[in-house]
C-alpha positions in Angstrom: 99.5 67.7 113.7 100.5 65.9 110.8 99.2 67.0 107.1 98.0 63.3 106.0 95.3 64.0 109.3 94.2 67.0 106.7 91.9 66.1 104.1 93.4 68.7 101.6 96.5 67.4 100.0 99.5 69.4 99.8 103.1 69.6 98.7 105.8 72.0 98.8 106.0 74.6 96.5 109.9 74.5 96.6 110.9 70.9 96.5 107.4 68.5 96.0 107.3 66.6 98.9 104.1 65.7 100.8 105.7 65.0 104.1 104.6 68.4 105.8 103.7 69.4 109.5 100.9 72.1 110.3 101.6 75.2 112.0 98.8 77.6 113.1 99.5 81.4 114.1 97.1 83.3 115.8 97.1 86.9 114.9 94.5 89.1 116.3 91.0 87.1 115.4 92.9 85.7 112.4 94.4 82.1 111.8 97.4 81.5 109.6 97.5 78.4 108.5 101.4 77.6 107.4 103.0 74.1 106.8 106.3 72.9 106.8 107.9 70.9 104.9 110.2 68.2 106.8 112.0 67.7 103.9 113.7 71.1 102.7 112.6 73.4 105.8 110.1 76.0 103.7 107.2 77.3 105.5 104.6 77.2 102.9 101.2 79.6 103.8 98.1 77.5 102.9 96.6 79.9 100.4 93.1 78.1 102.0 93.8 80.5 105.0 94.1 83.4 102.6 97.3 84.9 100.9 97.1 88.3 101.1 100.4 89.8 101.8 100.7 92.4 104.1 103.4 94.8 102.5 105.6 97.4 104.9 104.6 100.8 104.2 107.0 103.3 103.9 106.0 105.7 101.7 105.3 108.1 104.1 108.8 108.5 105.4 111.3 111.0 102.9 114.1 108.6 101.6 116.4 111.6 102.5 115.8 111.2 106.7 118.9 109.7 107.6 117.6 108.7 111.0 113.9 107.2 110.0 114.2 103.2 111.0 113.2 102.3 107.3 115.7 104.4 105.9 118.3 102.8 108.5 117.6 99.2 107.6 117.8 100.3 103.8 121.1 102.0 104.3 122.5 98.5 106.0 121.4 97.0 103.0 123.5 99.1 101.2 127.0 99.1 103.0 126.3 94.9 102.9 126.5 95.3 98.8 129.5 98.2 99.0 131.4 95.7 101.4 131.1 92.9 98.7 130.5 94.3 95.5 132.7 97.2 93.1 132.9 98.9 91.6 129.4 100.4 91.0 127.0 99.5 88.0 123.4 98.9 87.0 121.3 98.6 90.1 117.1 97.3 89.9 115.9 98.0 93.5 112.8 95.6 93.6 110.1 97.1 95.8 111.9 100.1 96.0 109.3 101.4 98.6 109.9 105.0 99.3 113.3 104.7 97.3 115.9 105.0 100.0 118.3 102.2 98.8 118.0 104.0 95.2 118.9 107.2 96.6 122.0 106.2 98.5 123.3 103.6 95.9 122.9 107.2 93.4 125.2 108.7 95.7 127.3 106.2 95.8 128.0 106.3 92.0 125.2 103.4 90.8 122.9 104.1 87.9 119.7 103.0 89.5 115.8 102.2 88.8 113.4 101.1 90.4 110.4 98.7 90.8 107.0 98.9 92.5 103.7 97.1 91.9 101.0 100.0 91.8 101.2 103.3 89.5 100.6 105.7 92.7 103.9 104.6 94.8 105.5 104.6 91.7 105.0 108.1 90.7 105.4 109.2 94.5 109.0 108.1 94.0 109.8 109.3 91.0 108.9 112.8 92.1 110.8 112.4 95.1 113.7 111.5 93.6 113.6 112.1 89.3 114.5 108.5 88.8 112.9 106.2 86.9 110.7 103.0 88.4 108.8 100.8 86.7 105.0 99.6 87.6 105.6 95.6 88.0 105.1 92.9 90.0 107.9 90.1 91.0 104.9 87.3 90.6 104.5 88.5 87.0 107.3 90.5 85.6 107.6 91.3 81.7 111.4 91.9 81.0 110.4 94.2 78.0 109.0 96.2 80.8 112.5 97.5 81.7 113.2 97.9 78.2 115.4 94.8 77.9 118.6 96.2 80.5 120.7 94.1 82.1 121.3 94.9 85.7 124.8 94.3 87.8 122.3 94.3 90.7 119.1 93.2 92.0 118.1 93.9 95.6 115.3 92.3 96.6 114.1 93.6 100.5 111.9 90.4 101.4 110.3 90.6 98.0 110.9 86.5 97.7 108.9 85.2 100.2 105.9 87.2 99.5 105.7 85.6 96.1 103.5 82.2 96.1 105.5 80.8 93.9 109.4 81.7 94.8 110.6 79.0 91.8 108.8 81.3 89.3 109.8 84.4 90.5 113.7 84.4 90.8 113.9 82.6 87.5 112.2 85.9 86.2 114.6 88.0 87.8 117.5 86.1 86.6 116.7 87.1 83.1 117.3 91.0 83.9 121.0 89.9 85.1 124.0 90.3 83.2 126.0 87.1 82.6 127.9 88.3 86.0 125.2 89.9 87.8 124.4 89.6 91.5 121.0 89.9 94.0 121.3 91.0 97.5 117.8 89.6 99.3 116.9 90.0 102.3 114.4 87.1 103.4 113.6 85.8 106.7 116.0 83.5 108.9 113.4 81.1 109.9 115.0 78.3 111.6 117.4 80.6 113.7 118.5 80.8 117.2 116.1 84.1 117.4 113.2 82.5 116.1 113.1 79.6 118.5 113.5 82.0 121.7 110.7 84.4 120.8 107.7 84.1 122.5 105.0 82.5 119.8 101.7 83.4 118.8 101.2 80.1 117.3 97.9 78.1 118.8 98.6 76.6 122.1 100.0 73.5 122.4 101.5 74.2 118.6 105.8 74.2 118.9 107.7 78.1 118.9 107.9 78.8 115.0 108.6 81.9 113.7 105.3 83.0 113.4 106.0 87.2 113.9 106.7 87.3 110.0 103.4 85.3 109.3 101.0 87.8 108.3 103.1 89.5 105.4 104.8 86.5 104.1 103.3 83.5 101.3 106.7 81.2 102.3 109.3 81.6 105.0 113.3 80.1 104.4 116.0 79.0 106.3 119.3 78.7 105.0 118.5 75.1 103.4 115.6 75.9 102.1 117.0 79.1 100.6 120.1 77.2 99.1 117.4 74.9 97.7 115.9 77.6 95.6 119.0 79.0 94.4 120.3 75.8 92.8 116.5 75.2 91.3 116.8 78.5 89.7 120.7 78.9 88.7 122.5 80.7 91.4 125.5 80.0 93.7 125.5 81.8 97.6 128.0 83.8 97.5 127.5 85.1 101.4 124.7 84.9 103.9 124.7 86.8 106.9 121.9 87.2 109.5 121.1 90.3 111.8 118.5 91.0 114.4 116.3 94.3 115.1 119.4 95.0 117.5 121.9 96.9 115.5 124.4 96.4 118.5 124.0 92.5 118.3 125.2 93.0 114.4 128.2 91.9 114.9 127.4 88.8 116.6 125.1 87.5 113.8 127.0 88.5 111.2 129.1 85.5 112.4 126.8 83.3 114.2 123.7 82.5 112.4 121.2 83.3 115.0 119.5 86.9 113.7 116.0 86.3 112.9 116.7 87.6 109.6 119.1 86.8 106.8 120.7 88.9 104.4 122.3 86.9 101.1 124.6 88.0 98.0 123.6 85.3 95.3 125.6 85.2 92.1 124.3 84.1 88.4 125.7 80.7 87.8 126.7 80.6 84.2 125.2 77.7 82.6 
C-alpha cells in the first residue's frame, strides 16, 4: 500500500521525502503502523498508531552476573570499543540500564557516568555501583546537566531509534564530545539478510520487514539510512559491524552484513 492512498500526509523524519510505503505489524491485538521511506531506507513509526516505546528492562539482573544474557550483550559492547578504541578516557553510557557496561569499562581503566531517564533506576544504580548517573532523557538532554564534561565516549545501546526525532537527538549528544570523541551505538540492522528470512508478524499479504523490533522502536535504520543521519548531524562511520542473537554466528556477521543487528563506532567530524 502506497502512502498517497492515505489521507494523512507524511514525510520522513530523516531525509523529507514523501515517497513512503506502509508497513503494518501485528503484535498481540495491537497494530503498528510503520512507513518506509523509499528514498533513504528509515522505518518511520506513525506516531497516529501510538509511540510509546517499550524499553528492555534490566534492572533486575546485578551488573556483576557475568553469565546474565543482558550483562553478556553489554560486555560485547564493550570488547567492540577496547578492540577499536585506547587508551581509556571519559565514558557517558546512555541508558545505562542496570549499569553493566559502566562497571566493566571501570574495570577496564574508564572514568565512567551514566545516564537514565527516571530518578528510581537512577538511584538503583548508583547504589549498586557508587557511580554517578544523571536523570535525562536523549529526546531532551540539557548539557549543563552533566555539568559541562566532555566525554571520549558515548555508548548508545539502541537509544537512537527510540527517539522520534533521531536528527535532534545525536546533534545533542555531539555537544557532550570532545573535539575527538567517539559513540559506539548499537541500532537495529533493518534491511539485513536476517531480517528478510524471519518469519513476519506483519498483516498478511504485507512483504517480510523486520517487524520483531517494532514495538520498542519510534524509527528503524539500515546502514544507508544510518550513514544518512550521521552526515546530517556531523559524524564520519568509522566501523559497522552487525551480529545476530547467535554468539557463534559472530564471526560471520562481523564480516558479512547479515546480523539483524548492527553495532557502529561513529567519530566527531571536526567542522
Amino acid at each position: 500500500m502506497s502512502a498517497k492512498s492515505d489521507k494523512r500526509p507524511f514525510r520522513c523524519r530523516l531525509c523529507g521525502s514523501g515517497n513512503v510505503t506502509v508497513r503494518v505489524f501485528q503484535r498481540g491485538d495491537e497494530r503498528l503502523r510503520y512507513l518506509r521511506c523509499r528514498k533513504c531506507g528509515l522505518f518511520n513509526r506513525d506516531s497516529a498508531s501510538g509511540l510509546v516505546i517499550e524499553a528492555i528492562d534490566d534492572f533486575a539482573v546485578d551488573p556483576a552476573e557475568d553469565t546474565a544474557p543482558g550483562n553478556v550483550a553489554r560486555d560485547r559492547t564493550y570488547r567492540f570499543l577496547e578492540r577499536h578504541l585506547s587508551p581509556p578516557g571519559r565514558l557517558l553510557d546512555f541508558g545505562c540500564g542496570n549499569g553493566r557496561l559502566m562497571y566493566t569499562a571501570r574495570r577496564g581503566g574508564w572514568d565512567v557516568k551514566g545516564v537514565e531517564r527516571t530518578p528510581e533506576r537512577a538511584q538503583r544504580v548508583r547504589e549498586r555501583l557508587g557511580t554517578a548517573v544523571v536523570v535525562a532523557d536523549m529526546a531532551t538532554l540539557d548539557p549543563d546537566a552533566l555539568d559541562a564534561v566532555k566525554f571520549d565516549v558515548l555508548c548508545v545501546h539502541f537509544g537512537l531509534e527510540q527517539v522520534a526525532e533521531p536528527v535532534t537527538a545525536l546533534t545533542r549528544l555531539r555537544a557532550l564530545l570532545t573535539e575527538s570523541g567517539h559513540i559506539v551505538a548499537d541500532v537495529t540492522n533493518a534491511r539485513s539478510l536476517s531480517a528478510s528470512l524471519k518469519p513476519s508478524r506483519a498483516k498478511r499479504g504485507s512483504r517480510r520487514e523486520p517487524s520483531y523490533d517494532a514495538a520498542r522502536s519510534a524509527n528503524l535504520f539500515a546502514r544507508a539510512s544510518f550513514q544518512l543521519l550521521l552526515r546530517r548531524t556531523g559524524f564520519d562511520l568509522m566501523n559497522w559491524e552487525t551480529y545476530s542473537d547467535a554468539p557463534l554466528a559472530d564471526f560471520l556477521c562481523r564480516y558479512v552484513s547479515i546480523g539483524r543487528y548492527a553495532r557502529a563506532l561513529i567519530r566527531k567530524r571536526r567542522r
